[in-house]
ChimeraX commands (.cxc) that place a marker at each C-alpha (Angstrom):
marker #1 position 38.18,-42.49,28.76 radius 0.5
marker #1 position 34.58,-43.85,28.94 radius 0.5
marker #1 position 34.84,-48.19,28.95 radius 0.5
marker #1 position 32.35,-47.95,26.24 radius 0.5
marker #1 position 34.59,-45.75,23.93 radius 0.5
marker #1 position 37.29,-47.87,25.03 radius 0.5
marker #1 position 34.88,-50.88,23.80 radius 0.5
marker #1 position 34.72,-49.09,20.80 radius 0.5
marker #1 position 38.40,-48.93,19.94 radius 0.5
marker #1 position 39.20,-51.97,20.92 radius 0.5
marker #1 position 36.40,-53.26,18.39 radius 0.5
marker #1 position 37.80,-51.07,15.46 radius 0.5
marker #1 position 41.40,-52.59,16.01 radius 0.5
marker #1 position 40.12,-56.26,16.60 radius 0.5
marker #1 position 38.00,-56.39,13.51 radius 0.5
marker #1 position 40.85,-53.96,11.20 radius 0.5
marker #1 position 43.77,-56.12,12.72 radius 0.5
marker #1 position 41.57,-59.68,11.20 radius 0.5
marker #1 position 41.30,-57.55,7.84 radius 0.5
marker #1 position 45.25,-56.62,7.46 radius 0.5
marker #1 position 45.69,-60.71,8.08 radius 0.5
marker #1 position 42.81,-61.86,6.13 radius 0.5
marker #1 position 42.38,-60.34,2.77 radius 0.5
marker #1 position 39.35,-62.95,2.39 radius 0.5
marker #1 position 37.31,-61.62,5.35 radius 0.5
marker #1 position 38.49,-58.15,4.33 radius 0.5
marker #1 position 36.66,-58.33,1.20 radius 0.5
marker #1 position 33.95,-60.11,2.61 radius 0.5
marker #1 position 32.64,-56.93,5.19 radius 0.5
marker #1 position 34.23,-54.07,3.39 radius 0.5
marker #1 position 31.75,-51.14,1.61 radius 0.5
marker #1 position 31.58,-52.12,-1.61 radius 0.5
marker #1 position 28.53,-50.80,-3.88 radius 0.5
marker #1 position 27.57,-53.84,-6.35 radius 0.5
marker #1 position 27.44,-56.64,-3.01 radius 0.5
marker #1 position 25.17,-54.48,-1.31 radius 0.5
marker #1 position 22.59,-53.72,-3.54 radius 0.5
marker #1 position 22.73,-57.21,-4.51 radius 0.5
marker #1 position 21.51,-57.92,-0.77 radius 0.5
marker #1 position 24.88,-57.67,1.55 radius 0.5
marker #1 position 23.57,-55.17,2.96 radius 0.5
marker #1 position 25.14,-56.09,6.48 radius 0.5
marker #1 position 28.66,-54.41,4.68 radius 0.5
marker #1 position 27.08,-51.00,5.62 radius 0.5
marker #1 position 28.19,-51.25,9.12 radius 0.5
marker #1 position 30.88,-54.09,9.35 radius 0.5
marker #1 position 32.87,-51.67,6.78 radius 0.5
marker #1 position 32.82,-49.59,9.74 radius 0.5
marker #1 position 35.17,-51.53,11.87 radius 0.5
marker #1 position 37.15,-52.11,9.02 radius 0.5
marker #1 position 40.32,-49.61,8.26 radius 0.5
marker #1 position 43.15,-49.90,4.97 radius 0.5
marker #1 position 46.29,-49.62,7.37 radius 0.5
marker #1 position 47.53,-49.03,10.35 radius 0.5
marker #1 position 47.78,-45.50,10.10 radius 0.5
marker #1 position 44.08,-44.97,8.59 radius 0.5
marker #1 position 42.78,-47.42,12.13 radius 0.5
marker #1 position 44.97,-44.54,14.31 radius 0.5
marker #1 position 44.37,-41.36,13.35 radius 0.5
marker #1 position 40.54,-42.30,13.29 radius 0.5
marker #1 position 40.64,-43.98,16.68 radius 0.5
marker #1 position 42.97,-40.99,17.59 radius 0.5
marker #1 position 39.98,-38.50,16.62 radius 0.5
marker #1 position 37.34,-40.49,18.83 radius 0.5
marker #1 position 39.64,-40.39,21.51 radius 0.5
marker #1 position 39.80,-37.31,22.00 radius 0.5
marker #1 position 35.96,-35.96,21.11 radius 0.5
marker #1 position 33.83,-38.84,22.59 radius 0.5
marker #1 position 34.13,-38.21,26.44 radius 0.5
marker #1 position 33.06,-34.75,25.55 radius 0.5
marker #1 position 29.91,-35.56,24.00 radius 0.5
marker #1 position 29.14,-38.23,26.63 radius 0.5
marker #1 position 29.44,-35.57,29.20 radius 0.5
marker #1 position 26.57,-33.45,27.66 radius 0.5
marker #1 position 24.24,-36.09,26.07 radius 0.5
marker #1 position 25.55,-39.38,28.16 radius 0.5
marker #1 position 26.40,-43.19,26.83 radius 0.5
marker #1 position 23.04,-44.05,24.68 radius 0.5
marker #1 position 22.52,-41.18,22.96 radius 0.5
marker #1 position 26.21,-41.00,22.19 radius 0.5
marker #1 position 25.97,-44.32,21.13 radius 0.5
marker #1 position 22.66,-43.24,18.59 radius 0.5
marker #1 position 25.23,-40.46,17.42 radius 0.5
marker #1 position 28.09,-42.63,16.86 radius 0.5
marker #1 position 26.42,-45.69,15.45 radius 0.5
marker #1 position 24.06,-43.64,13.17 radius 0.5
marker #1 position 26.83,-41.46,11.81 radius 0.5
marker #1 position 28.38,-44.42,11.09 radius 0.5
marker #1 position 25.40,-45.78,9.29 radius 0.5
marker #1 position 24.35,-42.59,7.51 radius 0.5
marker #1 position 28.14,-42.07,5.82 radius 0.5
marker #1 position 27.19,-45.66,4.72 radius 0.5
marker #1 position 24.04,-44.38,2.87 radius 0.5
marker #1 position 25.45,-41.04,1.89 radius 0.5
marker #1 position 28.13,-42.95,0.11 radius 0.5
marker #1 position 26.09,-45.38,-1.34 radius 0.5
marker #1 position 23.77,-42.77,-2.74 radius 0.5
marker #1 position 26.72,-40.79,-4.00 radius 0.5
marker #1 position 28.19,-43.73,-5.60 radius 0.5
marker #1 position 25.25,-45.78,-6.14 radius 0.5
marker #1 position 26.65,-46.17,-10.31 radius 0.5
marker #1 position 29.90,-47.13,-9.68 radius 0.5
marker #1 position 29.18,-50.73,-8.49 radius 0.5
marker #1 position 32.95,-51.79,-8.11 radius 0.5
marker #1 position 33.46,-48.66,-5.74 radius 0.5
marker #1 position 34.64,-49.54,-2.15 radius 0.5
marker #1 position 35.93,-48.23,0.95 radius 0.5
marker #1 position 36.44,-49.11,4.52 radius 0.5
marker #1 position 36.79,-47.18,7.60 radius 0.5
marker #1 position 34.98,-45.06,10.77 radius 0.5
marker #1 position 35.29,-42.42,9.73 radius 0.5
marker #1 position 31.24,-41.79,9.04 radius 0.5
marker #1 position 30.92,-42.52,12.97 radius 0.5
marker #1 position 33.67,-40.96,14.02 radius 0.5
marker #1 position 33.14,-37.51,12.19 radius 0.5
marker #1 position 29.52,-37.35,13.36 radius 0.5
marker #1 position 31.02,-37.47,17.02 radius 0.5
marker #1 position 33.87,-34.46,15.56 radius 0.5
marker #1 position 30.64,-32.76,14.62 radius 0.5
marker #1 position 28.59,-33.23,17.63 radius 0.5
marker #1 position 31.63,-32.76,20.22 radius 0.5
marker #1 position 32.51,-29.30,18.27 radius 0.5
marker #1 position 28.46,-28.40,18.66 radius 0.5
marker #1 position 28.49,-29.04,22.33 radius 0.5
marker #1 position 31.58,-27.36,23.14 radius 0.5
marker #1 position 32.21,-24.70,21.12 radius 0.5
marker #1 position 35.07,-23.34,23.05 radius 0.5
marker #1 position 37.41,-26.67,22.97 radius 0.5
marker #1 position 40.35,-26.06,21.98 radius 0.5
marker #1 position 43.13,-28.79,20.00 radius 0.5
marker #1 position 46.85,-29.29,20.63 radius 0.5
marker #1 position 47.58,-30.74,17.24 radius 0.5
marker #1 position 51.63,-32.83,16.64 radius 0.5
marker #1 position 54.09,-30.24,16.11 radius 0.5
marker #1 position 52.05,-27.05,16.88 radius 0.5
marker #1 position 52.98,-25.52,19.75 radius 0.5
marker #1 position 49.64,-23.51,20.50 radius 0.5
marker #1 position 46.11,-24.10,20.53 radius 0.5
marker #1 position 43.48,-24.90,17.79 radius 0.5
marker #1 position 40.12,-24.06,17.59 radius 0.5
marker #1 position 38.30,-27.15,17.51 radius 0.5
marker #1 position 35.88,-25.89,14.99 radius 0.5
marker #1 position 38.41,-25.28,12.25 radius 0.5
marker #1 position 40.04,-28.77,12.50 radius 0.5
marker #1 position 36.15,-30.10,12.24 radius 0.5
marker #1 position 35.76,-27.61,9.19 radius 0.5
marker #1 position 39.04,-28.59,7.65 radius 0.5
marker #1 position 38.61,-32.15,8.07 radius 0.5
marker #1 position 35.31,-31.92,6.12 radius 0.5
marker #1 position 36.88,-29.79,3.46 radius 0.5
marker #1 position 39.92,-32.38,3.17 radius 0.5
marker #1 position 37.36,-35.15,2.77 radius 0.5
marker #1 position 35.52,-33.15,0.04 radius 0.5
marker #1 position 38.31,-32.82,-2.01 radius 0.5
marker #1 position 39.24,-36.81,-0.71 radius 0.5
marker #1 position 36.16,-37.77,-2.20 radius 0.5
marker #1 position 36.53,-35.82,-5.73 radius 0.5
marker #1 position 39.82,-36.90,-6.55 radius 0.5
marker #1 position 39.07,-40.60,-4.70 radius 0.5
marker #1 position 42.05,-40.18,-2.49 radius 0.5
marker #1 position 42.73,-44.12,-1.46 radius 0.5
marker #1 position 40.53,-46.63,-0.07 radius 0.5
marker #1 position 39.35,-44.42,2.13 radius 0.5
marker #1 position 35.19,-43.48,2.57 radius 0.5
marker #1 position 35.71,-39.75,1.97 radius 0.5
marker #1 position 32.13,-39.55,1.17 radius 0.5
marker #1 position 31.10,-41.59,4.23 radius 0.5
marker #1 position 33.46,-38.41,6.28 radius 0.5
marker #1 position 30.20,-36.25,4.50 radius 0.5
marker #1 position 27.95,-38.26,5.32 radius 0.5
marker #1 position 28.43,-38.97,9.14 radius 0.5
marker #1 position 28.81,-35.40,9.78 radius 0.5
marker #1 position 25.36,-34.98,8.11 radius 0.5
marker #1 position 24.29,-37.56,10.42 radius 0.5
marker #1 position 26.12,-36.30,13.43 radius 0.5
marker #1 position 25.19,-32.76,13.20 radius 0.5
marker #1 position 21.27,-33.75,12.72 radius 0.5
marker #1 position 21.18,-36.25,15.37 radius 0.5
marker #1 position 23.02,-33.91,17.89 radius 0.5
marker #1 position 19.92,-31.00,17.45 radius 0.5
marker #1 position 17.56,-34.17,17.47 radius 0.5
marker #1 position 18.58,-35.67,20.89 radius 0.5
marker #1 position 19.77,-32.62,22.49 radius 0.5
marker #1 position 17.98,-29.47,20.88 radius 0.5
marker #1 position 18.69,-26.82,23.36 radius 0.5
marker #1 position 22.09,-26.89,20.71 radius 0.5
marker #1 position 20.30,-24.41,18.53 radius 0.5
marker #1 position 19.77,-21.67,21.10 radius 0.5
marker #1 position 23.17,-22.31,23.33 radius 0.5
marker #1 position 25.69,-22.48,20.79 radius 0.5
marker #1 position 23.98,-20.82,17.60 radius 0.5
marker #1 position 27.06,-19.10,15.74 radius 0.5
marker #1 position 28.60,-22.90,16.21 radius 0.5
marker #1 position 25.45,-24.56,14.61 radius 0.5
marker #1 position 25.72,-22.21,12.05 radius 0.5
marker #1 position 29.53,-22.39,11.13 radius 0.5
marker #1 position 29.50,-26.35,11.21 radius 0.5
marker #1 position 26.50,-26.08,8.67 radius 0.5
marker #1 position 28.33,-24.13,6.11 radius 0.5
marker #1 position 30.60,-27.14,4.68 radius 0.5
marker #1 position 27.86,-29.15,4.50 radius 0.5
marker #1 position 25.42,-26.39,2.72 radius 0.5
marker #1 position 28.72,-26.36,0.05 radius 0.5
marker #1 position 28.62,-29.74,-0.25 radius 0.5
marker #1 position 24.97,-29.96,-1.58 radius 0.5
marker #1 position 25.26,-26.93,-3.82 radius 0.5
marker #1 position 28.29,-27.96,-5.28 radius 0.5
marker #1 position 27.23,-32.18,-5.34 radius 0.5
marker #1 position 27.27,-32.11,-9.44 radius 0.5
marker #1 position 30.42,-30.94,-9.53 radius 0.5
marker #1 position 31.68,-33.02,-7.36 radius 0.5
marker #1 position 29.85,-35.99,-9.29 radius 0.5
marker #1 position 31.55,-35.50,-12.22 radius 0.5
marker #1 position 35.22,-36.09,-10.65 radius 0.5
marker link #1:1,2 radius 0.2
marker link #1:2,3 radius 0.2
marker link #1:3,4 radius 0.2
marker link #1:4,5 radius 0.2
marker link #1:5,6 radius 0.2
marker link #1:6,7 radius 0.2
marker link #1:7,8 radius 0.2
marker link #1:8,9 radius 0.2
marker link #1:9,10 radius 0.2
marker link #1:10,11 radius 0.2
marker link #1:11,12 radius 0.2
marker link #1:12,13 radius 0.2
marker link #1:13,14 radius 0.2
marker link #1:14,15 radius 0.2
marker link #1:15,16 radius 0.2
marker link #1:16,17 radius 0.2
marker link #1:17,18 radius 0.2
marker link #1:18,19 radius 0.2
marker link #1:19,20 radius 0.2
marker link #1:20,21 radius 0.2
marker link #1:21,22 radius 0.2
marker link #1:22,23 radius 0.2
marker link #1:23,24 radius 0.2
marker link #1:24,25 radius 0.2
marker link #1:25,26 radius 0.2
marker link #1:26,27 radius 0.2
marker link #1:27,28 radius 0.2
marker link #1:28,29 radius 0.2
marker link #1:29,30 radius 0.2
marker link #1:30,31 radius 0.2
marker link #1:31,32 radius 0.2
marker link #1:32,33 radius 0.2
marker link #1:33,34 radius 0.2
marker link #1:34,35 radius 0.2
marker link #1:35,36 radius 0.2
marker link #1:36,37 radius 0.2
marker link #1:37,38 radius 0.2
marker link #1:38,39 radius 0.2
marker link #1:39,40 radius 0.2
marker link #1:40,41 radius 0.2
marker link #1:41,42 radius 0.2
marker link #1:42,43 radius 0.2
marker link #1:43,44 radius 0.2
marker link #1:44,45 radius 0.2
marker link #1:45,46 radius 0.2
marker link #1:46,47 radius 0.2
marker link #1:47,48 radius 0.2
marker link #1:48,49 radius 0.2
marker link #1:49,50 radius 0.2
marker link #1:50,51 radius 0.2
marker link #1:51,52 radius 0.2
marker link #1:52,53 radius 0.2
marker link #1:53,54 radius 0.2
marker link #1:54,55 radius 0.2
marker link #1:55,56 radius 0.2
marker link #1:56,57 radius 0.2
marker link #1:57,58 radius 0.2
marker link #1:58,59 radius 0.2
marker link #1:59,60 radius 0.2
marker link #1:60,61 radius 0.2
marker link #1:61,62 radius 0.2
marker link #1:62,63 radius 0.2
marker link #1:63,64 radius 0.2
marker link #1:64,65 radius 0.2
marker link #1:65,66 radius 0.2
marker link #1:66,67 radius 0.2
marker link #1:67,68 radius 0.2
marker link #1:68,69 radius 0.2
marker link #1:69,70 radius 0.2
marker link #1:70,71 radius 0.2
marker link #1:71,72 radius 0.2
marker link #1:72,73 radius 0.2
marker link #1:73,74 radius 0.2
marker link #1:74,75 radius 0.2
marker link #1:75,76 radius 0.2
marker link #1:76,77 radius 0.2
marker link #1:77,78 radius 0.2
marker link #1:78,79 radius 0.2
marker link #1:79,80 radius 0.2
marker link #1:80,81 radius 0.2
marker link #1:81,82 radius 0.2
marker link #1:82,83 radius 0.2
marker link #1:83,84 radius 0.2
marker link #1:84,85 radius 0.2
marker link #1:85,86 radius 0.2
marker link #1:86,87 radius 0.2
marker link #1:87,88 radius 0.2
marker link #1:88,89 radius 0.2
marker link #1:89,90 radius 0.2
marker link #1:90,91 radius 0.2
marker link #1:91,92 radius 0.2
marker link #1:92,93 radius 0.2
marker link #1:93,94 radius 0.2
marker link #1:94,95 radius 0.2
marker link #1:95,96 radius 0.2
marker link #1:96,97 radius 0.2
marker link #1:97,98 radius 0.2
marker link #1:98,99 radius 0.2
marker link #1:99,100 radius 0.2
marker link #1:100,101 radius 0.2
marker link #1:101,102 radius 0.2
marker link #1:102,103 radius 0.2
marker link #1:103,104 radius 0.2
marker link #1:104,105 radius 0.2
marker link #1:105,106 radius 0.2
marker link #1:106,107 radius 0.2
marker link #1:107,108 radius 0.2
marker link #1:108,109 radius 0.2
marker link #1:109,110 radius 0.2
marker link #1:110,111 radius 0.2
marker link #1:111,112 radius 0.2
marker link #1:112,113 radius 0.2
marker link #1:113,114 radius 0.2
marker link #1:114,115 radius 0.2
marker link #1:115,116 radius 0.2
marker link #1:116,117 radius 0.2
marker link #1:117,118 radius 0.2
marker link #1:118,119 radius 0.2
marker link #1:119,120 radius 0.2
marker link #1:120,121 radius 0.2
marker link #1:121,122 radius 0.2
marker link #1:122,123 radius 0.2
marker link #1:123,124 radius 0.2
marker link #1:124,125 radius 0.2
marker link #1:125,126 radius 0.2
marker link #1:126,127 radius 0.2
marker link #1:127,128 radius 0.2
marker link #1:128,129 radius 0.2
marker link #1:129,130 radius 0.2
marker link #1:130,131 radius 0.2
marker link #1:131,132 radius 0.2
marker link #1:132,133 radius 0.2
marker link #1:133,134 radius 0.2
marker link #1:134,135 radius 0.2
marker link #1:135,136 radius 0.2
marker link #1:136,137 radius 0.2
marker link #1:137,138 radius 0.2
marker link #1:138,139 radius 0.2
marker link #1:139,140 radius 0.2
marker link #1:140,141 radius 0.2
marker link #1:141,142 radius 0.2
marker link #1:142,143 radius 0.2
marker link #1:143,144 radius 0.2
marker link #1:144,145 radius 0.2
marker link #1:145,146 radius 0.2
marker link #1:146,147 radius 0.2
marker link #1:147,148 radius 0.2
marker link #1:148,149 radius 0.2
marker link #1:149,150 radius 0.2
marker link #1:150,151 radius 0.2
marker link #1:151,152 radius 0.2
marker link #1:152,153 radius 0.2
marker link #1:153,154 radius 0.2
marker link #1:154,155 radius 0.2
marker link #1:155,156 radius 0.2
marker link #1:156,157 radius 0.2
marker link #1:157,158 radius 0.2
marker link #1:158,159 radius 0.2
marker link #1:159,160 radius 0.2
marker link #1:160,161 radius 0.2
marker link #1:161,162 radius 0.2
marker link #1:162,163 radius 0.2
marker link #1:163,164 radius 0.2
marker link #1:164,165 radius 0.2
marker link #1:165,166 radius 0.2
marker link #1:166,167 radius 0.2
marker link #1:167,168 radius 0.2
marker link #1:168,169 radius 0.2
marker link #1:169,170 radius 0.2
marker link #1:170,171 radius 0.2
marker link #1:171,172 radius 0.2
marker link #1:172,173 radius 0.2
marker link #1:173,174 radius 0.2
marker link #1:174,175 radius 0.2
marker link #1:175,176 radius 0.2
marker link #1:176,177 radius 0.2
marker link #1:177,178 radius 0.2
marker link #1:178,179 radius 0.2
marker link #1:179,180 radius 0.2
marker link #1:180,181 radius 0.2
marker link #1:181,182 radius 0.2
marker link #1:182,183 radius 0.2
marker link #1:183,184 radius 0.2
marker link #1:184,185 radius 0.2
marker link #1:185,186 radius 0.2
marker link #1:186,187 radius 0.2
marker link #1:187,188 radius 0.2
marker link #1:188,189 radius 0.2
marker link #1:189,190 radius 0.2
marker link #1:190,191 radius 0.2
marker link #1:191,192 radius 0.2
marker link #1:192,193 radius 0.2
marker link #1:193,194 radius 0.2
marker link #1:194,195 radius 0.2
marker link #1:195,196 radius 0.2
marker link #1:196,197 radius 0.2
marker link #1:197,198 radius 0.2
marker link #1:198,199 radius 0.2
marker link #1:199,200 radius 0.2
marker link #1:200,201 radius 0.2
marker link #1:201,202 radius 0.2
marker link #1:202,203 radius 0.2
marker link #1:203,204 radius 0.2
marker link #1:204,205 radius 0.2
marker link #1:205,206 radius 0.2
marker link #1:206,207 radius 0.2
marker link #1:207,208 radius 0.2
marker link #1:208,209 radius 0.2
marker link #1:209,210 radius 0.2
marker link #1:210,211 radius 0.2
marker link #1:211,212 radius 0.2
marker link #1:212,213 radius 0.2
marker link #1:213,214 radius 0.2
view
């Protein structure tokens, strides 16, 4: 594992592990709509370090465990870094947009960041391959990226938990852009790939009102 995706972790469970002990400074940095339009607007990233439970801080960490090296190894550390930090930042946006009338709405989590680096590790490597808990063979990685996306879809129409399912929509907007930005030659190698990831995301605008109204 690259030290700066260890660095990463190790952020994510420093600043969660202060939030499960400190309900004050929880409140304090986590997403919430109505503080940041009034001007906190430095919630839209420290939300990202931020996680509801143990559980919610693993399987996330889990996730950009096993993607990140990947994309480092085709893009290297800074524009992985671009990737992961402005995933992170655009699930922020695409969930304040999305939400931008409820003010009392909040969530907390990496999951913008670390679904942009799903998105862009899937992209680069369209072959990899996924040994999921309690399945003895191999998944595609593309259908666990697809399936997350579609999981966070309906997470964020029913408003599953504390948990940004729009910011999941959002940083793999962000990841999938920034990945044909900083490394282009995407398009051509890996086409059908480009094209497959796009399609939850194409459903997700066309079906936005809908979605809306839950």
């Amino acid at each position: 594992m690259d030290r700066v995706v260890l660095l990463i972790i190790i952020a994510n469970v420093l600043v969660s592990f202060k939030g499960f002990k400190d309900r004050t400074f929880f409140e304090k940095y986590k997403f919430q709509i109505g503080p940041i339009i009034s001007g906190e607007k430095i919630r839209v990233l420290t939300s990202g370090f931020l996680h509801v439970d143990q559980s919610h801080l693993f399987f996330n960490m889990l996730t950009l465990y096993f993607f990140a090296d990947s994309v480092i190894g085709h893009v290297g550390i800074l524009k992985f870094l671009v990737i992961y930090l402005g995933s992170l930042l655009a699930g922020s946006l695409f969930a304040l947009t999305f939400h931008k009338k409820e003010p009392y709405y909040s969530a907390v989590g990496a999951s913008g960041a670390v679904m942009g680096v799903l998105y862009a590790a899937i992209m680069l490597n369209p072959d990899m391959k996924l040994y999921m808990f309690f399945i003895p063979i191999p998944i595609p990685a593309y259908i666990f990226g697809v399936g997350y996306l579609l999981y966070s879809i309906f997470g964020m129409k029913n408003q599953w938990g504390n948990i940004g399912h729009s910011a999941h929509l959002g940083g793999a907007i962000g990841g999938f852009l920034l990945t044909i930005l900083l490394y282009p030659q995407v398009i051509v190698e890996n086409q059908t790939m480009v094209l497959i990831l796009a399609i939850p995301i194409v459903l997700m605008f066309v079906f936005k009102d809908k979605l809306e109204k839950g």
